[in-house]
Each structure stands twice: as structure tokens, then as C-alpha cells.
C-alpha positions as CSV (number, residue, x, y, z in Angstrom):
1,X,115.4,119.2,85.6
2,X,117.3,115.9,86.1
3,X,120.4,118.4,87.5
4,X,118.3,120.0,89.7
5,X,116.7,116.8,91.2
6,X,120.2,115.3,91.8
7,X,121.4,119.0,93.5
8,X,118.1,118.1,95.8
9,X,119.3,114.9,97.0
10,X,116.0,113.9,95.5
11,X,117.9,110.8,93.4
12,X,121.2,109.7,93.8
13,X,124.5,110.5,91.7
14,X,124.7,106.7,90.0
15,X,121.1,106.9,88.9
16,X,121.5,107.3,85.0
17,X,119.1,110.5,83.8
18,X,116.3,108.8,82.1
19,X,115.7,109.3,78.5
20,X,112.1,110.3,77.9
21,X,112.9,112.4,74.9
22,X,109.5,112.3,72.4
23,X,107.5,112.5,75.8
24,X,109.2,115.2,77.1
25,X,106.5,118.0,75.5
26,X,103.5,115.9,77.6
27,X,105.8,116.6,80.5
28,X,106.1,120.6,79.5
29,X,102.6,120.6,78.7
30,X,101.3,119.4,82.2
31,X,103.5,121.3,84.7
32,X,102.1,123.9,82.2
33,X,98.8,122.9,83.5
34,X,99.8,122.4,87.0
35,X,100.1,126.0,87.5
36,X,96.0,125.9,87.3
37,X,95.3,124.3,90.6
38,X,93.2,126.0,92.6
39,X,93.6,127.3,96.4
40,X,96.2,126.0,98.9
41,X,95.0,122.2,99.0
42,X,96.2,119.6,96.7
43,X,93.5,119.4,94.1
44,X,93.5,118.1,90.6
45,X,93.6,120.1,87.5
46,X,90.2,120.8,86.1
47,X,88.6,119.2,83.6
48,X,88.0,122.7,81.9
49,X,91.8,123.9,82.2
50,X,93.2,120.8,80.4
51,X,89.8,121.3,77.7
52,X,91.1,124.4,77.6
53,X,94.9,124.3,77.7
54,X,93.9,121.3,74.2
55,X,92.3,123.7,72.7
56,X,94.6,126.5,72.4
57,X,97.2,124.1,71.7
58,X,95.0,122.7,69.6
59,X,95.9,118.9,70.5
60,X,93.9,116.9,68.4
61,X,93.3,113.3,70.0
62,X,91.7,115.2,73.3
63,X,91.2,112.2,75.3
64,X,94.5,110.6,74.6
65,X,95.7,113.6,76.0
66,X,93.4,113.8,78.9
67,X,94.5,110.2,80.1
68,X,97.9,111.2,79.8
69,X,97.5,114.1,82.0
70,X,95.1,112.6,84.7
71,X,97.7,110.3,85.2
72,X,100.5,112.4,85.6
73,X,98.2,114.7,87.6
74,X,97.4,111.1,89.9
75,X,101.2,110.5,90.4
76,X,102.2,114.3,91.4
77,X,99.0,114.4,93.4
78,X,100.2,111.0,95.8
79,X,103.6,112.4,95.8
80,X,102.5,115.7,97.5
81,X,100.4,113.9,99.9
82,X,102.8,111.8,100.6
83,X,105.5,114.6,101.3
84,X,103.1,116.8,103.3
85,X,102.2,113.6,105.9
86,X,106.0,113.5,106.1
87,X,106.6,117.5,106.6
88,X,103.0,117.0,109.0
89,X,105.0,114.0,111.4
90,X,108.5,115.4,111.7
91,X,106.9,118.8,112.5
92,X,104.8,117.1,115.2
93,X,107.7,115.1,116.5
94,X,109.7,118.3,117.0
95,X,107.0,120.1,118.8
């Protein structure tokens, strides 16, 4: 992931790879989830897909892990907007 993000351009080559290691599965678990969104727009994960993704994985402090993934669902959500006002401008601009 890190290697891909630095082949991007996305960070730059000094930046140290962070260590994240016992969080890393939270991670796994909601780009798991992120695969649930529904249509085209940007919306968040559903309530029912991460009650359902918890109990199959049978994660047992629920809310703990529904904080955890609202929040990371937040963050990717303002990145995304943010990106596609930036694809929407330079598109304009070169129209």
C-alpha cells in the first residue's frame, strides 16, 4: 500500500511509511466494507453493511467498531470530494 502510494506521487520519497501495525486489520476490514457503497455518488457505508460485515466477523465490541469505521468512512468520504472538485475545476478550465 505505502509502495503503491509513493509510485502515485501521492507522498513523497523522504516521508518514512508509517507504522500502524495492530490497526492495520481495522484498515483491511473497512476497505472491506468500502466495497458496499452504493451507486456512482460518494455515499457512506450503511449502517446495515458494517452490522452485518460485525457480525460475520463476529466483532464483539460493535460500537467500538462502528466509531472506528464512521470515521475512517468520514476521512475517505472528504478526501473523494475533495479530489472530484479538483478533477471537476481542471476539467472546466480545459474546456
Amino acid at each position: 500500500m505505502y509502495g503503491d502510494l509513493l509510485a502515485r506521487g501521492t507522498i513523497r520519497e523522504g516521508d518514512e511509511e508509517p507504522n500502524i501495525g495492530p490497526f492495520m486489520i481495522y484498515i483491511e476490514q473497512f476497505f472491506e466494507l468500502d466495497t458496499c457503497r452504493g451507486g456512482l455518488a460518494n455515499n457512506p457505508i450503511s449502517f446495515t453493511d458494517i452490522y452485518n460485515f460485525a457480525m460475520i466477523k463476529e466483532i464483539e465490541e460493535f460500537d467500538d467498531f462502528l466509531y472506528l469505521m464512521r470515521r475512517l468512512d468520514n476521512i475517505i468520504m472528504k478526501y473523494r470530494d475533495k479530489k472530484n472538485d479538483n478533477s471537476n475545476k481542471n476539467h472546466k478550465s480545459s474546456s
